[in-house]
MARBA-3410 file (N, C-alpha, C, O; in Angstrom, 1 decimal):
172
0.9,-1.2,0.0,0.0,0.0,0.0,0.9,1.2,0.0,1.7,1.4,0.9 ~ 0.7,1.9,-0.9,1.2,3.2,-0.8,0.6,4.4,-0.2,-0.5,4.7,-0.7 ~ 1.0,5.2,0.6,0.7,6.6,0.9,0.7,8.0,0.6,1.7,8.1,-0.1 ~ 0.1,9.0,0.7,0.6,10.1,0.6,-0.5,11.3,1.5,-1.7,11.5,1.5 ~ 0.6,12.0,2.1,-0.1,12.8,3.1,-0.1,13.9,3.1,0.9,14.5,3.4
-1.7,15.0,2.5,-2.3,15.8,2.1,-2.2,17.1,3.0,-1.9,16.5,4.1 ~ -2.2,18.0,3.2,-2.1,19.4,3.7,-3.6,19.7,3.3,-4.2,19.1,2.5 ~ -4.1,20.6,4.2,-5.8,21.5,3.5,-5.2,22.2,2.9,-4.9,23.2,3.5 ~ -4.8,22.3,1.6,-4.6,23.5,0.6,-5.6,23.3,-0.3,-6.5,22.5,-0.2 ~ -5.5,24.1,-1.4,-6.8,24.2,-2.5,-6.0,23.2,-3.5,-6.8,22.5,-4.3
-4.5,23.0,-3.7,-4.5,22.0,-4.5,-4.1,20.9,-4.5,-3.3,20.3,-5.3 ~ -4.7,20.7,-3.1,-4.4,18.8,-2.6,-5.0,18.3,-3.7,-4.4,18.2,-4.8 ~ -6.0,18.1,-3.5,-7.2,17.6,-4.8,-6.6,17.6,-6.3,-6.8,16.7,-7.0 ~ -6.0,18.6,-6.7,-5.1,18.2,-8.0,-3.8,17.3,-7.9,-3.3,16.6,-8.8 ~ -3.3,17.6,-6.5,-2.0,16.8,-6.7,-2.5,15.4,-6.1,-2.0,14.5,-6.7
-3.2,15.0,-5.3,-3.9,13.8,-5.2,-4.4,13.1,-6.6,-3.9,12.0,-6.8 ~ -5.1,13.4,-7.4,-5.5,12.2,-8.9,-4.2,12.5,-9.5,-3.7,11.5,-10.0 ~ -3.2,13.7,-9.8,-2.1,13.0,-9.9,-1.6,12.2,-9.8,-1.2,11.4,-10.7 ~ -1.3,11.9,-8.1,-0.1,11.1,-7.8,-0.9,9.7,-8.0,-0.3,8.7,-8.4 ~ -2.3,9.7,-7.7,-3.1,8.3,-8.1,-2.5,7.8,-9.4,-1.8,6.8,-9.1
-2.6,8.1,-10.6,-2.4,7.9,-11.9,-1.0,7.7,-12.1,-0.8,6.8,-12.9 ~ 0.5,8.4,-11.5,1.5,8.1,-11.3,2.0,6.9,-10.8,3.1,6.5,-11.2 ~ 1.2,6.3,-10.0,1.2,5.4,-9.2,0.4,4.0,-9.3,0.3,3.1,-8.5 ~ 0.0,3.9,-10.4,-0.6,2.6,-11.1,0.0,2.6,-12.6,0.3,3.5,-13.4 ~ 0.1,1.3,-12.5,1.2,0.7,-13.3,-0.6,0.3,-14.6,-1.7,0.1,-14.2
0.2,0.4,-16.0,-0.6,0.6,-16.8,-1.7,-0.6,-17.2,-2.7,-0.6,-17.9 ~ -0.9,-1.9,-16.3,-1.9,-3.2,-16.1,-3.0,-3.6,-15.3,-3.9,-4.5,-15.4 ~ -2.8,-2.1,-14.1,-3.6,-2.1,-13.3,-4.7,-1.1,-13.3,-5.8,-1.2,-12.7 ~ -4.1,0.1,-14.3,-5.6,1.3,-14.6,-5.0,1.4,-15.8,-3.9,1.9,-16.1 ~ -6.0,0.8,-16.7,-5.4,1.0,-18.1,-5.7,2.8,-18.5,-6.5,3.5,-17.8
-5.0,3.1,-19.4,-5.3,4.8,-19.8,-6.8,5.4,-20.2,-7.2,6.6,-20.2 ~ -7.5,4.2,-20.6,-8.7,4.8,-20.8,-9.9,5.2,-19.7,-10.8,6.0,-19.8 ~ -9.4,4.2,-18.4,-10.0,4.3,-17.1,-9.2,5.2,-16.2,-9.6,5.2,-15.0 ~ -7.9,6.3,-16.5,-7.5,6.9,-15.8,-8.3,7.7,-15.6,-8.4,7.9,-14.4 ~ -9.3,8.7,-16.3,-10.2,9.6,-16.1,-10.9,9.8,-14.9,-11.1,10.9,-14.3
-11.4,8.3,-14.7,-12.5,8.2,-14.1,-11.6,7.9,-12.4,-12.1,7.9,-11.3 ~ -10.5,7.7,-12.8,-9.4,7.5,-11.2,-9.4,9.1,-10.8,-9.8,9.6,-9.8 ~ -9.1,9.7,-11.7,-9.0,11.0,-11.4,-10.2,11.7,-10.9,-9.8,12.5,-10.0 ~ -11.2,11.8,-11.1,-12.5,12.6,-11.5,-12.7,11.5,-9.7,-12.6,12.3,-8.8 ~ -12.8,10.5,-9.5,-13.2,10.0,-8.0,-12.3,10.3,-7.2,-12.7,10.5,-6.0
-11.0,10.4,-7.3,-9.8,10.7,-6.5,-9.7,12.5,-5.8,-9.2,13.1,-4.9 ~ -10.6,12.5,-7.1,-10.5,14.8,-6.7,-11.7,14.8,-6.0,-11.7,15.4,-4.9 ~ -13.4,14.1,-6.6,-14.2,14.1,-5.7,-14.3,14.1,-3.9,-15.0,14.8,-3.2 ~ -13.2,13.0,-3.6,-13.6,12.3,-2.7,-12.5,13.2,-1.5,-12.6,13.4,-0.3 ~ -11.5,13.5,-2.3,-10.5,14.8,-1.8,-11.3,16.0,-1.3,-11.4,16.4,-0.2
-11.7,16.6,-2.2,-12.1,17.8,-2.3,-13.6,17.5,-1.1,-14.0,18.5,-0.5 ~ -14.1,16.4,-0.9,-15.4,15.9,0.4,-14.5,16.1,1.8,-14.9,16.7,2.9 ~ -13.2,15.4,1.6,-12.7,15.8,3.1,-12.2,17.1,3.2,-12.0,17.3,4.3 ~ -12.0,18.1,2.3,-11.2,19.5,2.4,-12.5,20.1,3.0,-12.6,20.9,4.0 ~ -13.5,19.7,2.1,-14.6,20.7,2.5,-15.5,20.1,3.8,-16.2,20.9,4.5
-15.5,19.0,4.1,-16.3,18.6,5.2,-15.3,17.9,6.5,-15.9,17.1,7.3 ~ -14.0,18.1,6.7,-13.3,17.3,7.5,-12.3,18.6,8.1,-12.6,19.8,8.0 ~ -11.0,18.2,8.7,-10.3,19.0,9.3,-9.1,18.3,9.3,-9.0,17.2,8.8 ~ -7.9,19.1,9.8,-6.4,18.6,9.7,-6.2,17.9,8.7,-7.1,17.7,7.9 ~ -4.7,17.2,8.5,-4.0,16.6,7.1,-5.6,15.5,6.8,-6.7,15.3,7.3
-4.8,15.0,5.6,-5.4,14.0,4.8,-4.3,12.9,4.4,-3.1,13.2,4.1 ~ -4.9,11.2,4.4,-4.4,10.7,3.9,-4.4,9.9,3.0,-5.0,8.9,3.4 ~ -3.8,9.5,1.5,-4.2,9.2,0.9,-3.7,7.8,0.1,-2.8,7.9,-0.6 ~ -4.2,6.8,0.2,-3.7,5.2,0.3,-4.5,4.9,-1.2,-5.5,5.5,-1.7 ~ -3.6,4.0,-1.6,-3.5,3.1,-3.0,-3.0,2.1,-2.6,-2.0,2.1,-2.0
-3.6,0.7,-3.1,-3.7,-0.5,-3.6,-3.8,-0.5,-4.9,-4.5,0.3,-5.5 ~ -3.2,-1.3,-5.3,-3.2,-1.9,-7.1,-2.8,-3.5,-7.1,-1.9,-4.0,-6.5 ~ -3.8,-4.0,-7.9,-3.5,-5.6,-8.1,-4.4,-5.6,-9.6,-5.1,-4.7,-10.0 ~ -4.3,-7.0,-10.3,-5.1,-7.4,-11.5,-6.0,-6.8,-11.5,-6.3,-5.9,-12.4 ~ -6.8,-7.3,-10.2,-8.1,-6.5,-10.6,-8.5,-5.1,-10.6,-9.7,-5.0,-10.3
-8.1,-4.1,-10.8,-7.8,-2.6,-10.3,-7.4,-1.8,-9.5,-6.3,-2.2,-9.2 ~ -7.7,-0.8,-8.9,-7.3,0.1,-8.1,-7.8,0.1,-6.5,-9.0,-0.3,-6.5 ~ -7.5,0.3,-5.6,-8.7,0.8,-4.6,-7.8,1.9,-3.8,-6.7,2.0,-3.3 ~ -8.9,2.8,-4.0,-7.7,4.0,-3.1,-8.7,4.7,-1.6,-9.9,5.0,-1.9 ~ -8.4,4.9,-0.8,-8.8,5.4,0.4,-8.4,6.8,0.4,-7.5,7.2,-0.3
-9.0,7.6,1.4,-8.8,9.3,1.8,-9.7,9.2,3.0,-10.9,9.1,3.1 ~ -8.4,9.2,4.1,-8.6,9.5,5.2,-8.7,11.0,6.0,-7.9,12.0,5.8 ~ -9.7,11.1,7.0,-9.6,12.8,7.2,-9.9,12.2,9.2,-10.1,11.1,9.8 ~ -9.8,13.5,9.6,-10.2,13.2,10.9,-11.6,14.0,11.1,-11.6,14.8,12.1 ~ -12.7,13.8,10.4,-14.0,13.9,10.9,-14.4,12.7,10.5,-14.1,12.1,9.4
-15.5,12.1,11.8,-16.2,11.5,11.9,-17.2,11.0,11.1,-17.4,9.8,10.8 ~ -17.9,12.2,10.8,-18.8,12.4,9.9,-19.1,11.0,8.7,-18.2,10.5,8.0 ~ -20.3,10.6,8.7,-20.2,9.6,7.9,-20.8,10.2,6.5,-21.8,10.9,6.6 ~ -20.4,9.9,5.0,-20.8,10.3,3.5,-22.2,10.4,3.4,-22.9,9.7,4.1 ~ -22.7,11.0,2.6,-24.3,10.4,2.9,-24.4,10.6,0.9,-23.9,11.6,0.2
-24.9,9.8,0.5,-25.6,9.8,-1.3,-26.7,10.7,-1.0,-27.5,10.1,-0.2 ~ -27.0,11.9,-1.4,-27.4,12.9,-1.4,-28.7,12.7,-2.5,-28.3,12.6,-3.7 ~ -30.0,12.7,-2.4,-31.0,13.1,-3.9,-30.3,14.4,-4.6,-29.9,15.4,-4.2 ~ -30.4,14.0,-5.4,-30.0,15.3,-6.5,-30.9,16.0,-7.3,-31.5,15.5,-8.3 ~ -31.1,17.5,-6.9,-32.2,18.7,-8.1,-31.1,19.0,-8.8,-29.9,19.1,-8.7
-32.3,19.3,-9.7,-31.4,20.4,-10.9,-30.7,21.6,-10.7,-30.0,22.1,-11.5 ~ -31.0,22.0,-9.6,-31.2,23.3,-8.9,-29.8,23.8,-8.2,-29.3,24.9,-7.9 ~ -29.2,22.1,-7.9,-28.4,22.3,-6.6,-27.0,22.6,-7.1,-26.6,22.2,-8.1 ~ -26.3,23.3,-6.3,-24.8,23.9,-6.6,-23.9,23.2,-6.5,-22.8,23.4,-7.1 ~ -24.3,21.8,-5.5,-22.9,21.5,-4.5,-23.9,19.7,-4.4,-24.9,19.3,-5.1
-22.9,19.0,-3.3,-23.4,17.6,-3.0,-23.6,17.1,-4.3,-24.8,16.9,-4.5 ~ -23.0,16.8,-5.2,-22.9,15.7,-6.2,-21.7,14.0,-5.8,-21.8,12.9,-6.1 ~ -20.8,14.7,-5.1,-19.7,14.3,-5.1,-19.3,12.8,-4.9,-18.3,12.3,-5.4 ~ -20.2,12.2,-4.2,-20.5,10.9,-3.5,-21.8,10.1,-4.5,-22.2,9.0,-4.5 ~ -22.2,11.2,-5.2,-23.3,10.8,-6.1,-22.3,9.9,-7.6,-22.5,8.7,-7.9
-21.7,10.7,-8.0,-20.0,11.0,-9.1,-19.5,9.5,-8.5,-19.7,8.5,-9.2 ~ -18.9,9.3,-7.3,-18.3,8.1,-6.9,-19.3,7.0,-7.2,-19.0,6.2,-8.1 ~ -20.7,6.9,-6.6,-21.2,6.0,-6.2,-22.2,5.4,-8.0,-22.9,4.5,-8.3 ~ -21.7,6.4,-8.5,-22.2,6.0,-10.6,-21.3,5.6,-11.1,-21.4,5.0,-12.2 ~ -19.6,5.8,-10.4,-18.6,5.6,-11.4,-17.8,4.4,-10.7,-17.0,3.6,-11.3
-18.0,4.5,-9.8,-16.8,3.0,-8.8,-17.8,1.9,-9.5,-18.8,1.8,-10.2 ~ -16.8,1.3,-8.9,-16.7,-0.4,-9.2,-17.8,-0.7,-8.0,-19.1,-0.8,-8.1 ~ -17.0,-0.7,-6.7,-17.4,-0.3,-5.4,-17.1,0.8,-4.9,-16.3,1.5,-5.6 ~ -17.4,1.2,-3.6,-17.2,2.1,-2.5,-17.5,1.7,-1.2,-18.1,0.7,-1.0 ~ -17.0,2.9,0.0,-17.8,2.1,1.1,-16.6,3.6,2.0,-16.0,4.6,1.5
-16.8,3.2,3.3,-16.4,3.9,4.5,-15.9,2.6,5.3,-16.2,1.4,5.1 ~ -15.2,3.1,6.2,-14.8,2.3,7.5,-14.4,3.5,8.6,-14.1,4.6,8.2 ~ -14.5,3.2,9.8,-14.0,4.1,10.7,-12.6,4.1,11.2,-11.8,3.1,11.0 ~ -12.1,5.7,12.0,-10.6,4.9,12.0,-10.6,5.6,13.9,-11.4,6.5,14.4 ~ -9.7,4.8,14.6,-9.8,4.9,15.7,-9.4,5.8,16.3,-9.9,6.2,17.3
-7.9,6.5,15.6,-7.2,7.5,16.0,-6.8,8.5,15.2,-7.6,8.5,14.2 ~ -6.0,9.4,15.1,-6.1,10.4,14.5,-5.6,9.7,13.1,-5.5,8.4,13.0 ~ -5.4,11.0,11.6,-5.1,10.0,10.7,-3.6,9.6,10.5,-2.9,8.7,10.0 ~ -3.6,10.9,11.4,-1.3,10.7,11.4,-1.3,9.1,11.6,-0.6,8.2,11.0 ~ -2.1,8.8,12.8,-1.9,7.3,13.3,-2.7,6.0,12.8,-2.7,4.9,13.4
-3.3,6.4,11.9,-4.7,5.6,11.1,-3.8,4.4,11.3,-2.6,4.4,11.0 ~ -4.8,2.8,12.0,-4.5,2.3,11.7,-4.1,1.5,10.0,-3.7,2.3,9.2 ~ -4.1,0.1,9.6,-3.9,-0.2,8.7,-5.5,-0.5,8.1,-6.4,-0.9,8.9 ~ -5.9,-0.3,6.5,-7.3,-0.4,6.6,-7.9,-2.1,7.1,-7.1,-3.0,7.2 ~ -9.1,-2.3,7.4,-9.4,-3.4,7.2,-9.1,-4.7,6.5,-8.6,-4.2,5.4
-9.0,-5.6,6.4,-8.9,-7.3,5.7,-10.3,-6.8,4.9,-11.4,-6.4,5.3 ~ -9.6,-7.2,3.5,-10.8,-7.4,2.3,-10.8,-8.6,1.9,-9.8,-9.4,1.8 ~ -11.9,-8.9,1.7,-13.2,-10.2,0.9,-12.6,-10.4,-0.3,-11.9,-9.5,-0.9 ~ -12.9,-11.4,-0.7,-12.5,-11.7,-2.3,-13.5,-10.8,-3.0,-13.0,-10.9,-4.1 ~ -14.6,-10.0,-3.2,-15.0,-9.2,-3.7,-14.6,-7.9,-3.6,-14.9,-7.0,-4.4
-14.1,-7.8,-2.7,-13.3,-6.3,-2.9,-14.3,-5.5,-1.9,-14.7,-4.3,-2.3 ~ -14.8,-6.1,-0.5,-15.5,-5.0,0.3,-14.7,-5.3,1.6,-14.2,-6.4,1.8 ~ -14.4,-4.3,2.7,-13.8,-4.4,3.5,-14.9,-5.9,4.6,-16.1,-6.2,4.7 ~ -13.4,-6.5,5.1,-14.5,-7.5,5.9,-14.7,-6.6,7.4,-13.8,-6.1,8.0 ~ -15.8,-6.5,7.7,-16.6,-5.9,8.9,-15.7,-6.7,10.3,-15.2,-7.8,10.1
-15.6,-6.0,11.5,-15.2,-6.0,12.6,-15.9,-5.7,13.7,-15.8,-4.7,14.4 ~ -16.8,-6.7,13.8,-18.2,-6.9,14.5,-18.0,-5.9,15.8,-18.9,-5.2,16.1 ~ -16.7,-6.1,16.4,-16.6,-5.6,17.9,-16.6,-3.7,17.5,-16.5,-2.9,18.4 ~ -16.6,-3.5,16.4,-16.1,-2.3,16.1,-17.1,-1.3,15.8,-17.4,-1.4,14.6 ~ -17.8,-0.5,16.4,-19.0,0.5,16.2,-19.0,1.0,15.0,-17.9,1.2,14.5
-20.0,1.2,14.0,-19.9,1.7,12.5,-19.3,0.9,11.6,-19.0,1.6,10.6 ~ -19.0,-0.3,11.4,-18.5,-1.0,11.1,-19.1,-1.3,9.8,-20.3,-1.4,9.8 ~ -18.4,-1.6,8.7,-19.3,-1.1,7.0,-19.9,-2.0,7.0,-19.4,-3.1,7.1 ~ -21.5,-1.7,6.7,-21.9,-2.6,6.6,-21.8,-3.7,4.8,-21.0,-3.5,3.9 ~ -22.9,-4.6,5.0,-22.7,-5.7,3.5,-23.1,-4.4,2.7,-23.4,-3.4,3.3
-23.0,-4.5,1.0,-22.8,-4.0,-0.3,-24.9,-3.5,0.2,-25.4,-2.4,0.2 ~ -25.5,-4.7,0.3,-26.7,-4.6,0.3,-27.0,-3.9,1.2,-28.1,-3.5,0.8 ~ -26.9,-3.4,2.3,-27.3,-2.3,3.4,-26.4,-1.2,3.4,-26.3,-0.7,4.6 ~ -25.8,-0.6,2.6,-24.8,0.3,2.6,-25.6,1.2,2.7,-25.7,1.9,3.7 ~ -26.3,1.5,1.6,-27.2,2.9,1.6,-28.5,3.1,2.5,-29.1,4.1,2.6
-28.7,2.0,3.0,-29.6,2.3,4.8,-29.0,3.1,5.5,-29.5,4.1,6.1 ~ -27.5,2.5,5.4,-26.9,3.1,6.7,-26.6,4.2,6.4,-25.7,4.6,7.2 ~ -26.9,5.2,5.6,-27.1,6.6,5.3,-27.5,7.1,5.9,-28.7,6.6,6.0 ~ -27.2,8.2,6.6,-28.3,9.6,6.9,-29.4,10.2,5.8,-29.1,10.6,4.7 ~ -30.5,10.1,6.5,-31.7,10.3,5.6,-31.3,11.2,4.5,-30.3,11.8,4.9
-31.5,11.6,3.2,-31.1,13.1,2.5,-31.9,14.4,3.1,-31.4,15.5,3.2 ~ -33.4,13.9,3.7,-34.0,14.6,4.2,-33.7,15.8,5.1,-34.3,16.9,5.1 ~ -32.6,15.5,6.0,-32.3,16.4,7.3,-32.2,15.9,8.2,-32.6,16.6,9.2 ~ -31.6,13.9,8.4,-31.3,13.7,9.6,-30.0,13.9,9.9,-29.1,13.9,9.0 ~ -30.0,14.0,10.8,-28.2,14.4,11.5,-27.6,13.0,11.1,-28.1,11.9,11.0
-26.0,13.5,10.9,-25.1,12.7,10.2,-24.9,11.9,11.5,-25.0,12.3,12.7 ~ -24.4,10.5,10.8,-24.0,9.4,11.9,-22.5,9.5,12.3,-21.8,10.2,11.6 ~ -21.9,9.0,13.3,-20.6,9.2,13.5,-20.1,8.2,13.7,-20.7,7.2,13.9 ~ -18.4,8.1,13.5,-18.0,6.8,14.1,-16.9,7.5,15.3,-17.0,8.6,15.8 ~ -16.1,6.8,15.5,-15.1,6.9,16.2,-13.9,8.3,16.6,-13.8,8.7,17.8
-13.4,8.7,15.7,-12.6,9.8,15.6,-12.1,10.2,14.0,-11.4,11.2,13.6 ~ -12.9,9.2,13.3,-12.2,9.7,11.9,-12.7,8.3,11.2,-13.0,7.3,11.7 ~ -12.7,8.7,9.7,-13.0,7.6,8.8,-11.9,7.7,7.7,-11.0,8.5,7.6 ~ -12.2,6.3,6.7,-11.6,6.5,5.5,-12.6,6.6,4.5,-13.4,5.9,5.0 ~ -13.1,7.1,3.4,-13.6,6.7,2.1,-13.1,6.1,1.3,-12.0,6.5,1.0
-13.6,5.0,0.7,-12.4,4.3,-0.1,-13.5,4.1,-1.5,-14.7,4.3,-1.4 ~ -13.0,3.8,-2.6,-13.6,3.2,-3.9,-12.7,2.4,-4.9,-11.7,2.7,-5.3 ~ -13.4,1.6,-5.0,-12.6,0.7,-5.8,-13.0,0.8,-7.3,-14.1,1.2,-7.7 ~ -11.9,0.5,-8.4,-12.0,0.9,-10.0,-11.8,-0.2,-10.6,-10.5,-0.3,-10.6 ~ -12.3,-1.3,-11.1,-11.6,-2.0,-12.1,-10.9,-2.3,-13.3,-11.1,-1.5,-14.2
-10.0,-3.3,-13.5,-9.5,-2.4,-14.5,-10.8,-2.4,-16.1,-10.9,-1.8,-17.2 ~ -11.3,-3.2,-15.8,-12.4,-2.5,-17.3,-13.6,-3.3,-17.3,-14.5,-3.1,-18.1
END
C-alpha cells in the first residue's frame, strides 16, 4: 500500500489524482479508465477539504483487478448519497463516486489519521471485511445505503474519531 499525506490546501485535490495515476502501473488502470481514477480521486478529496479538518491521507492498492484508493480525514462524519435537483450547486460528489466506482464504502478509524490504523482485511470481492466488535462497522454492499443519513435532514452518523472513504476501479 502506498501513501501520501495531504495538507488542507486548494490543491491537494489536484496533486492527489495525480499522484493516483502516477502510481498505477498501466496493467492495473489501463489509460482509458484513468479519467474516471481522477475525476473520483479529486471528488472524494475535495469531500474531506470541505467537510473534514487537519491533514489528509491518501492510500493506494493496485493488483489485477484494479485500483482501490482510500482518503482519510479526521471527521467522523459519515458520506451520505445525497437526492439530486437540478437546482443544486454543491453535493454531487458521493453521487459522481457511487455511478462511477466499481465499489465504495467507509470504514471508521480509531485514532487520528497521522496514526490511522492499517485499513481493514478485504473479501475476495473487494469489500472491507466488517469487525463486528467495532462501532460503525461497514456494513454488507446490500445495506450500505440504509446506513445513510436520511437526504432529508437527519443528522449525520458518527463513528469513532475519523473515517476513510475508499472506492474501488476495475480495470475494465
Amino acid at each position: 500500500m502506498e501513501r501520501l499525506t495531504l495538507t488542507e490546501h486548494l490543491s491537494a485535490a489536484r496533486m492527489a489524482r495525480h499522484w493516483v495515476c502516477e502510481h498505477c502501473p498501466e496493467e492495473h488502470l489501463p489509460e482509458a479508465r484513468r479519467w474516471i481514477a481522477e475525476l473520483l480521486t479529486h471528488e472524494l478529496v475535495a469531500n474531506a477539504l470541505a467537510h473534514g479538518h487537519g491533514p489528509l491521507t491518501l492510500s493506494l492498492t493496485h493488483d489485477a483487478e484494479g485500483i482501490l484508493v482510500g482518503i482519510s480525514d479526521s471527521n467522523a462524519a459519515i458520506p451520505a448519497l445525497k437526492e439530486q435537483t437540478v437546482h443544486a450547486t454543491s453535493g454531487r460528489g458521493i453521487a459522481i463516486v457511487d455511478a462511477l466506482a466499481t465499489a465504495w464504502g467507509y470504514y471508521p478509524s480509531h485514532s487520528p489519521v497521522d496514526q490511522a490504523p492499517e485499513a481493514p482485511d478485504w473479501d475476495d470481492a473487494g469489500w472491507p471485511v466488517p469487525d463486528d466488535d467495532r462501532p460503525g462497522a461497514d456494513p454488507e454492499p446490500a445495506e450500505r445505503l440504509e446506513a445513510f443519513p436520511d437526504p432529508a435532514g437527519s443528522p449525520p452518523q458518527h463513528g469513532p474519531a475519523g473515517k476513510t472513504v475508499w472506492f474501488h476501479l476495475a480495470t475494465g
